[in-house]
VOTI-545894 format. One record per residue (C-alpha): residue number from 0; x, y, z. Coordinates in Angstrom, 1 decimal. Each point is the difference from the previous one (the first is absolute). Layout:
BEGIN
NODE  drenmar    east   north      up
NODE      NUM       X       Y       Z
...
***
This chain:
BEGIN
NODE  drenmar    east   north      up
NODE        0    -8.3    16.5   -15.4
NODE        1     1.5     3.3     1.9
NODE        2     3.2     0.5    -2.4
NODE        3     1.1     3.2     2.1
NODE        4     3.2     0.7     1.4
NODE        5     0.1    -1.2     3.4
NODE        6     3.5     1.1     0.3
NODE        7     2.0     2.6    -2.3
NODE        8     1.2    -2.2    -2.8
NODE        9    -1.9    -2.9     1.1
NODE       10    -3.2    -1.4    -1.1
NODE       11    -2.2    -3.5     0.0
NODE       12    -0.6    -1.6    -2.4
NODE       13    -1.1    -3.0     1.2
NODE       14    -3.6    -2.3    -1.1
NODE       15    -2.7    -1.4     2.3
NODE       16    -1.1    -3.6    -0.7
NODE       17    -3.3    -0.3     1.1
NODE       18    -0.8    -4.0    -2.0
NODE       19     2.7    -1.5     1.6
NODE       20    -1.6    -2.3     3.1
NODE       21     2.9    -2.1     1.0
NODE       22     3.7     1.4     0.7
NODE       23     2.4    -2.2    -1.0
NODE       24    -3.4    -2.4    -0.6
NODE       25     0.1    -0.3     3.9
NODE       26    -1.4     3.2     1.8
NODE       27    -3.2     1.7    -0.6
NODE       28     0.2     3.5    -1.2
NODE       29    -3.9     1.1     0.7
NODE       30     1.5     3.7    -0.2
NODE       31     2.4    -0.4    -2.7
NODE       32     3.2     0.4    -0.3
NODE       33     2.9     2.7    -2.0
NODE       34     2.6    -0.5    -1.9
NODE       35     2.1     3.2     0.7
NODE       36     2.6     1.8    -1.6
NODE       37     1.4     3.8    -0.3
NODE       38     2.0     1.9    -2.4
NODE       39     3.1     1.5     1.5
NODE       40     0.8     3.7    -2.3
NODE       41     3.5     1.4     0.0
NODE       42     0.7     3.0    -2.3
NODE       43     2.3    -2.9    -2.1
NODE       44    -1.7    -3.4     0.2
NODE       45    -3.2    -1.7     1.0
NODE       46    -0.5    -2.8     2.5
NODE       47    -2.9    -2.7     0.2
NODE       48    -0.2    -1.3     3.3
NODE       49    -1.6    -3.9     0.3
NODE       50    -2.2    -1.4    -2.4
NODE       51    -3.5    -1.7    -0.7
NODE       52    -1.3    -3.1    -0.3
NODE       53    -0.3    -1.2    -3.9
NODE       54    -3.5     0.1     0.0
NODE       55    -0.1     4.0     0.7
NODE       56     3.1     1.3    -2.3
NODE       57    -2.3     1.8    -2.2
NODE       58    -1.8     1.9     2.6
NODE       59     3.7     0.6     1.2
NODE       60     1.5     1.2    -3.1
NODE       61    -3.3     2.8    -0.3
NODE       62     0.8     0.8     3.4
NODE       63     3.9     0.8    -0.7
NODE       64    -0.7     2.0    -2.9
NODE       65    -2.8     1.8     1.5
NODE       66     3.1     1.0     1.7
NODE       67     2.9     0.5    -2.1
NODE       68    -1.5    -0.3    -3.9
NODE       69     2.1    -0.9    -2.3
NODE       70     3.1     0.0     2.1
NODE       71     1.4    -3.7     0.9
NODE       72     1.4    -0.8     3.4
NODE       73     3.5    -0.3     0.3
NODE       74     0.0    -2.9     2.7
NODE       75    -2.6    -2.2     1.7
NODE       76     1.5    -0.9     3.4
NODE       77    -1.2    -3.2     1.3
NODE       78    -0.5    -0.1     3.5
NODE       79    -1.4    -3.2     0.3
NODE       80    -0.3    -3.4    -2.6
NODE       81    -3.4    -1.4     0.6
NODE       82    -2.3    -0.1    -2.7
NODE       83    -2.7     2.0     1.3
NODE       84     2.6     3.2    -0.3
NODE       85     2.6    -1.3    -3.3
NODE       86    -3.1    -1.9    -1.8
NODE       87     0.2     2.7    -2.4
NODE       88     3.6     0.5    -0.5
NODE       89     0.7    -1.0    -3.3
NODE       90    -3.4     1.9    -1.3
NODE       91     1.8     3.1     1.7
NODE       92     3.1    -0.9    -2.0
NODE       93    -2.3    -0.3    -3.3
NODE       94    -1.6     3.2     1.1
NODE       95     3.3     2.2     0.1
NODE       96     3.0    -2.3    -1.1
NODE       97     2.9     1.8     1.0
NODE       98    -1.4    -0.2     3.7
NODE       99     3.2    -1.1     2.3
NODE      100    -1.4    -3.0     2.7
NODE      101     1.4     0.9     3.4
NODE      102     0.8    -2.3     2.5
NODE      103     2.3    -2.1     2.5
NODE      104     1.8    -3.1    -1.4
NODE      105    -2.6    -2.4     1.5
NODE      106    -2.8     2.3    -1.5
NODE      107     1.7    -0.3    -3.3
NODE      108     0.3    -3.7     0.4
NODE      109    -4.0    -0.4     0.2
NODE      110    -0.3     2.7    -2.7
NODE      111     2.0    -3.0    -2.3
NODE      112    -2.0    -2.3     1.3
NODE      113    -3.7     1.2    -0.3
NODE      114     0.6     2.3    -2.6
NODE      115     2.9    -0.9    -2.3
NODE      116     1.2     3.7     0.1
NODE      117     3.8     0.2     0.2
NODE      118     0.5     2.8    -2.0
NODE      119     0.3     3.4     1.3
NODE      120    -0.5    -0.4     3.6
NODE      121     2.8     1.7     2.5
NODE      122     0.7    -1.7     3.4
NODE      123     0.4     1.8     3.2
NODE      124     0.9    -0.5     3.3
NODE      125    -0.9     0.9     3.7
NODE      126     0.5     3.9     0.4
NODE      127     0.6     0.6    -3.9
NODE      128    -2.1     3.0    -1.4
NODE      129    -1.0     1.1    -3.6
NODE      130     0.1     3.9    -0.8
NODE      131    -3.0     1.1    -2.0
NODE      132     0.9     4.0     0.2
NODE      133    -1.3     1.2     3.4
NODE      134    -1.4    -2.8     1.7
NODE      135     1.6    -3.3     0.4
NODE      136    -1.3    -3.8     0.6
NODE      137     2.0    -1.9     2.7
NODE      138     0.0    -3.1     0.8
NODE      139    -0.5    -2.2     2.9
NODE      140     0.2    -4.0    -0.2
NODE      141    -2.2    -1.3     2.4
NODE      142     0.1    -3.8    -0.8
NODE      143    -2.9    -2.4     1.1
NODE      144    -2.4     3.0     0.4
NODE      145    -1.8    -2.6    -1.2
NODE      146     2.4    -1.2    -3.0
NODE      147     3.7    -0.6     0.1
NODE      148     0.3     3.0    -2.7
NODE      149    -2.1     2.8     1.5
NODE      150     1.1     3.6     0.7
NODE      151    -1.2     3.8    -0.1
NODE      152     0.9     2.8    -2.0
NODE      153     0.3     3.5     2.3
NODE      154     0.1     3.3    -1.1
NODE      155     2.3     2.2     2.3
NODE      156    -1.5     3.4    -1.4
NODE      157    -3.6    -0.5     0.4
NODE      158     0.2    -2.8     3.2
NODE      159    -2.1    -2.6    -2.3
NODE      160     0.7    -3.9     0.7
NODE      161    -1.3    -2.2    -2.3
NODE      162    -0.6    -3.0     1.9
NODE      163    -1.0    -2.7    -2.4
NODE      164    -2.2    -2.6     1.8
NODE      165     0.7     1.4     3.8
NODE      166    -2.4     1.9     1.5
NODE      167    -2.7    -0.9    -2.7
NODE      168    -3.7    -1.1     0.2
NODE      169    -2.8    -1.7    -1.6
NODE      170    -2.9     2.3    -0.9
NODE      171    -0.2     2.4    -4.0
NODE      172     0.5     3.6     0.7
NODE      173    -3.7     1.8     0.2
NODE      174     1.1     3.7    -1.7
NODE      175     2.9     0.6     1.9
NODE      176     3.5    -1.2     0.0
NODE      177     1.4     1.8     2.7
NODE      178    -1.3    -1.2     3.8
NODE      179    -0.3     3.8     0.7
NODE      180    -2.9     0.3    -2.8
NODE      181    -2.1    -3.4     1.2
NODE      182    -1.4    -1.9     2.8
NODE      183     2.6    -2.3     0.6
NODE      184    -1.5    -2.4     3.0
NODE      185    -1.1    -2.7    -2.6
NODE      186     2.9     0.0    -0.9
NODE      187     1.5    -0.9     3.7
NODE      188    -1.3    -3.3     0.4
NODE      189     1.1    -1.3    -3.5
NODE      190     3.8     1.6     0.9
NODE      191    -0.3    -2.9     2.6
NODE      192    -1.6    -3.0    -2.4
NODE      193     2.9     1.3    -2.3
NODE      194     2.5    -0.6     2.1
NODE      195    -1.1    -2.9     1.9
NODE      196    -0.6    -1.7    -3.7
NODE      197     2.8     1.2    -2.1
NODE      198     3.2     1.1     2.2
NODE      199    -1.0    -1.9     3.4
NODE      200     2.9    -2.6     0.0
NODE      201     2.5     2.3    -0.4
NODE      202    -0.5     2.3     2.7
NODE      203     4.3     0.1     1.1
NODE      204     0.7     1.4    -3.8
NODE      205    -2.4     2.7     0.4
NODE      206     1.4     0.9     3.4
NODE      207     3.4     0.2    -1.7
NODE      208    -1.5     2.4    -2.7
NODE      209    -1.9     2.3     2.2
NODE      210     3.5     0.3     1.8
NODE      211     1.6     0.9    -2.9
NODE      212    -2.7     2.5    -1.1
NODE      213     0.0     1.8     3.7
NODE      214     2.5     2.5    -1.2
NODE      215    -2.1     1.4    -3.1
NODE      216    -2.1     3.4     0.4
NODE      217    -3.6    -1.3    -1.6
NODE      218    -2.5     2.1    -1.2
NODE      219    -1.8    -2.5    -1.7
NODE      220     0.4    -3.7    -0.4
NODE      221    -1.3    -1.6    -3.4
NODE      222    -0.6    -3.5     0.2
NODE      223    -0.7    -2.6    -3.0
NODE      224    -3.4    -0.3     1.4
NODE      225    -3.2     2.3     1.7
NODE      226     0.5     3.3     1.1
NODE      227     2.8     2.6    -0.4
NODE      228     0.7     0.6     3.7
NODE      229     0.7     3.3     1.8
NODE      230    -1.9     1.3     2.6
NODE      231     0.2    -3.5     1.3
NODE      232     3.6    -1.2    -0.5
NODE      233     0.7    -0.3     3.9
NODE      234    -3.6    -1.9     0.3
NODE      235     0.9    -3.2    -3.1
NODE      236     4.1     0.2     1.0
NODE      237    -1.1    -0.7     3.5
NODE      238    -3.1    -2.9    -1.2
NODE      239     3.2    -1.5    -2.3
NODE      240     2.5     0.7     2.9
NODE      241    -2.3    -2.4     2.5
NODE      242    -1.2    -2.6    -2.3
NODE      243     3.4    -0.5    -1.0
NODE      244     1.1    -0.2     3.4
NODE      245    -3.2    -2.6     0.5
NODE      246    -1.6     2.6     3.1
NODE      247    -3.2    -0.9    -0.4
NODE      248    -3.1     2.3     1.9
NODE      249    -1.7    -0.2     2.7
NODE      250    -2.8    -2.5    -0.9
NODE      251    -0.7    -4.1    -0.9
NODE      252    -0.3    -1.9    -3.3
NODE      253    -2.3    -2.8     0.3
NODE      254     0.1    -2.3    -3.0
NODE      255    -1.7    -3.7     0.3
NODE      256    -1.6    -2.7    -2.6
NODE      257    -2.9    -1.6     0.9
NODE      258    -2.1    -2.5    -1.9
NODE      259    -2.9    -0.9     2.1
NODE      260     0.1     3.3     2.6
NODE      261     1.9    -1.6     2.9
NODE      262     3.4     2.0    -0.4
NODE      263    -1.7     3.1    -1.1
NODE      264    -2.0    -0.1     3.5
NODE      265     3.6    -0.4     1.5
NODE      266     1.1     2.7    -1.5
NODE      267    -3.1     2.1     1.2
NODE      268     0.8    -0.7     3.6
NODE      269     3.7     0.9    -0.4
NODE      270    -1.3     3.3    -1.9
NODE      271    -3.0     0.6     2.8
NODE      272     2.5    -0.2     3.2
NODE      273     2.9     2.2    -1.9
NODE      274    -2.7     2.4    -0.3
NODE      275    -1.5    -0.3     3.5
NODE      276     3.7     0.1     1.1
NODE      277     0.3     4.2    -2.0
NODE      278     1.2    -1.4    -3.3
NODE      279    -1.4     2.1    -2.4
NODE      280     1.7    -0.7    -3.4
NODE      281    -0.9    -3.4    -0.7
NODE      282    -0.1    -1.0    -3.9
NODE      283    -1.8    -3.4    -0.6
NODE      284     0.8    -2.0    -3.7
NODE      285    -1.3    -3.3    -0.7
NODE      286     2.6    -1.5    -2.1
NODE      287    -2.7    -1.4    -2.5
NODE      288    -1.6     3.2    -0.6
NODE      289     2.7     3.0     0.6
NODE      290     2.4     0.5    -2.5
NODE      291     4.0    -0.7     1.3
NODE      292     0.8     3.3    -1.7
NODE      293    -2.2     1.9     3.0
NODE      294     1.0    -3.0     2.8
NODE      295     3.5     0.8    -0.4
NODE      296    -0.7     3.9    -0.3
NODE      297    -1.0    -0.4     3.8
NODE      298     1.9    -2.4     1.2
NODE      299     2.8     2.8    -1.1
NODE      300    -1.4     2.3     1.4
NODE      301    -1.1    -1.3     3.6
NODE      302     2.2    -1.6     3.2
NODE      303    -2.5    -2.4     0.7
NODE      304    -0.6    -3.0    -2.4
NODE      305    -2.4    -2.9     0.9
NODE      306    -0.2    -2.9    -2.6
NODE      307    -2.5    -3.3     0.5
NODE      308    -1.3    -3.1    -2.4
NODE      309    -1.4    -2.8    -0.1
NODE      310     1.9    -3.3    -0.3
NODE      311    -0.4    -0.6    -4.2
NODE      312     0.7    -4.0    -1.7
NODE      313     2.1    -0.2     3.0
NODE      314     1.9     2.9    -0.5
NODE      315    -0.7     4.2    -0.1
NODE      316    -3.0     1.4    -1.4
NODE      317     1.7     1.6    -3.0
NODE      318    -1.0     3.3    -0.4
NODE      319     1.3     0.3     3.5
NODE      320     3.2    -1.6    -1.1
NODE      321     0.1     2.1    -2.7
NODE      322     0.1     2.8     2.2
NODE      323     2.5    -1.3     2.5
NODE      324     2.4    -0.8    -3.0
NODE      325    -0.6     3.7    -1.3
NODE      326     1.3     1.2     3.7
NODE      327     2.9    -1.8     0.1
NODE      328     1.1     0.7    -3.3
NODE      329     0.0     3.9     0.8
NODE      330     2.0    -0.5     3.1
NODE      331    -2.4     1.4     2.4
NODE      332     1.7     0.8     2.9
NODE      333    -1.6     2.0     3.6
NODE      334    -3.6    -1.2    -0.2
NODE      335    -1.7    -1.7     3.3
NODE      336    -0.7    -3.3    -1.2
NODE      337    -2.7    -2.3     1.0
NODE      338    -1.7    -3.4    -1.8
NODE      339    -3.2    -1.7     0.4
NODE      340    -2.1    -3.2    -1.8
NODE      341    -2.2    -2.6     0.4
NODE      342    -0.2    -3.3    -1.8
NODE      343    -2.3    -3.0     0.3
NODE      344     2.7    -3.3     0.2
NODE      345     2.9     1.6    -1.0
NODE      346     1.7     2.8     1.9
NODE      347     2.0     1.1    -2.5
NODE      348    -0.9     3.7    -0.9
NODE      349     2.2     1.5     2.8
NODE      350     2.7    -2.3     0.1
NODE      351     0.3     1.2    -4.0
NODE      352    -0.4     3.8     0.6
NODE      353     2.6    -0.2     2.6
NODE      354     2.3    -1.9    -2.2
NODE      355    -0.2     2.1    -2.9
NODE      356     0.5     3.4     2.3
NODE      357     3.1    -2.2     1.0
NODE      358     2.0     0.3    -3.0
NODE      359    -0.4     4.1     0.8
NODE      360     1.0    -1.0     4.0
NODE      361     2.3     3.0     0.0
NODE      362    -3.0     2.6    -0.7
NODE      363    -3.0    -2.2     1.3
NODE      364     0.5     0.7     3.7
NODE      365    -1.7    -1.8     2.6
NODE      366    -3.0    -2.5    -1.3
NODE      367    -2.9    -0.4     2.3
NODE      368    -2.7    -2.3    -1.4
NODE      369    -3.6    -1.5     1.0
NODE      370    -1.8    -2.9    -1.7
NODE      371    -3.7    -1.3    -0.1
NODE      372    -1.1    -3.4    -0.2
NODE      373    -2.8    -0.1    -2.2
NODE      374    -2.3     3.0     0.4
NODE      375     1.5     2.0     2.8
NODE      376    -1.4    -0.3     3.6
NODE      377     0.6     2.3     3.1
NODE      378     3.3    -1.2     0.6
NODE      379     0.9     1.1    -3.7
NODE      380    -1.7     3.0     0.2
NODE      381     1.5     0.9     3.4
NODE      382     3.2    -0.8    -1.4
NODE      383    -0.1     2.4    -2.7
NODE      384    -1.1     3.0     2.2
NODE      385     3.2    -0.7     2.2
NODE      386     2.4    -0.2    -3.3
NODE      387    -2.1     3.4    -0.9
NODE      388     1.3     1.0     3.7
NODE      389     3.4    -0.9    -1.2
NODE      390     0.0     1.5    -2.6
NODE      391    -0.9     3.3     1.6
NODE      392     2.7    -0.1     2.9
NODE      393     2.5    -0.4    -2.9
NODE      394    -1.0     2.6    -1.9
NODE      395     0.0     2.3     3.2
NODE      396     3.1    -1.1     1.0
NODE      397     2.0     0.6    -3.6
NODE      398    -1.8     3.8     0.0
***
């Protein structure tokens, strides 16, 4: 890894985890993923910044003395409690044992409650700050960023936010740390799967933090996860600043299930006419096939949002459902919503979509839906060219 000083003072020294397939045993991670943390140097005391995941704190612990040698840390400030950043907190602790645990009073809570640790751990509080002789950590609680304990650490001398989870990204760090030293658009795309996966329900908490971070001069912003962002800080605050606001791209999601081929030919006519209609970012999933990791990245990411199954033992087809349920359990708000199924006896599959996006009736919007009877016939297929139509005015009307 590129152990350099990316600021004066500051340096990563973060790991990549490359065997790791499933985030949180959920998401694919085909790229990877980091575990990042920096060191924080005063002229009197040393900072760590996050941790690692248990399964890396050897790497980790080369990586910090790389750094420092045989000096300890003074503190470890925990910006945020999930495992795949504290994991190795009580190795660090065995590691340099007069270490002091920083955090907020729920922090410390979860640090008892994984951990065990009570000892030597200091509590702070919005705004407080820590002097370690020339540069200084402050910090900023920005609860339910996506835990009710998160916050960043700042430092006012050297404009650095340490932003624990916000702003991150799936994807290990090919050479460079720094977006400045790499190709960052893989990256881009996996900022958005992030997101839509990880910190997509909680879209009004994030809007409260990036209003309490709008003061802060940043030079660089150094999240828990991918890329240590500069060059592009307007570019991921603005990506974080939309989703979290639920403005979604010009464009369509279609996602359908389809046993037999007679919804998936629906959907084909709904995606034919919104091209013929000047559509030109339309992202097909088949519900049985695409992961719901890259469904919900788009469905994020794009206004329009199409969803269609077959009636299933007289209910949903369930990886449909299983979709639906994932949408209304992030809240999504501001999409142009549209359903359509087919069903041999039973004409269920809409009725059920429609129900479930009920419970979300706030953020669903308007429901416009179209069914086939058994395979689907001219009528059908007409029908879904004019919901496509629909679909189109309302998008060009909400521009």
């Amino acid at each position: 890894m590129n152990f350099k000083e990316f600021a004066r003072d500051i340096y990563y020294v973060g790991v990549n985890d490359r065997m790791t397939s499933l985030f949180e045993g959920l998401w694919p991670l085909p790229m990877g993923v980091t575990y990042n943390s920096y060191i924080v140097k005063g002229s009197d005391k040393l900072a760590l910044i996050d941790g690692v995941a248990i399964g890396e704190c050897e790497k980790f612990r080369q990586n910090i003395v790389s750094r420092i040698g045989d000096k300890a840390p003074d503190y470890i400030i925990i910006n945020h409690m999930e495992p795949d950043h504290s994991g190795a907190l009580a190795a660090i602790r065995s590691f340099f044992p007069d270490i002091t645990i920083v955090g907020n009073a729920k922090t410390l809570e979860m640090v008892k409650g994984f951990y065990g640790i009570t000892d030597n751990v200091m509590k702070v509080a919005d705004g407080d700050s820590i002097d370690l002789g020339g540069v200084s950590l402050v910090f900023r609680l920005t609860p339910m960023v996506h835990w009710p304990e998160t916050m960043m650490t700042y430092v006012p001398e050297r404009n650095v936010l340490f932003s624990g989870d916000a702003f991150g990204c799936f994807g290990a760090l090919a050479g460079g740390v720094v977006d400045s030293e790499m190709d960052i658009e893989p990256y881009m795309p996996e900022m958005y799967r992030y997101y839509s996966n990880i910190v997509g329900k909680y879209g009004v908490f994030v809007q409260k933090a990036l209003s309490k971070l709008s003061s802060l001069k940043l030079d660089y912003i150094c999240p828990t996860h991918g890329p240590v962002w500069h060059d592009e800080i307007a570019r991921v605050v603005d990506i974080y600043d939309r989703l979290s606001r639920y403005e979604g791209e010009e464009g369509v999601t279609i996602v359908y299930g389809s046993m037999y081929g007679n919804t998936e030919e629906m959907a084909e006519a709904i995606a034919s006419r919104l091209a013929e209609n000047g559509v030109k970012k339309i992202r097909m999933h088949d519900a049985s096939r695409s992961h719901l990791s890259y469904i919900l990245a788009d469905i994020f990411r794009y206004r329009g949002l199409v969803i269609g199954g077959p009636t299933y033992s007289n209910t949903l087809y369930p990886p449909v459902e299983a979709v639906v349920r994932a949408i209304t359990t992030r809240e999504m708000k501001n999409r142009v919503i549209s359903v359509f199924g087919s069903y041999t006896w039973a004409p269920q599959a809409v009725k059920r979509i429609e129900s479930l996006l009920g419970e979300n009736r706030g953020t669903a919007g308007e429901v416009v839906s179209v069914e086939a009877r058994q395979s689907p016939d001219s009528d059908a297929i007409d029908g879904c060219r004019a919901l496509a139509d629909q679909i189109t005015s309302r998008l060009q009307e909400s521009v």
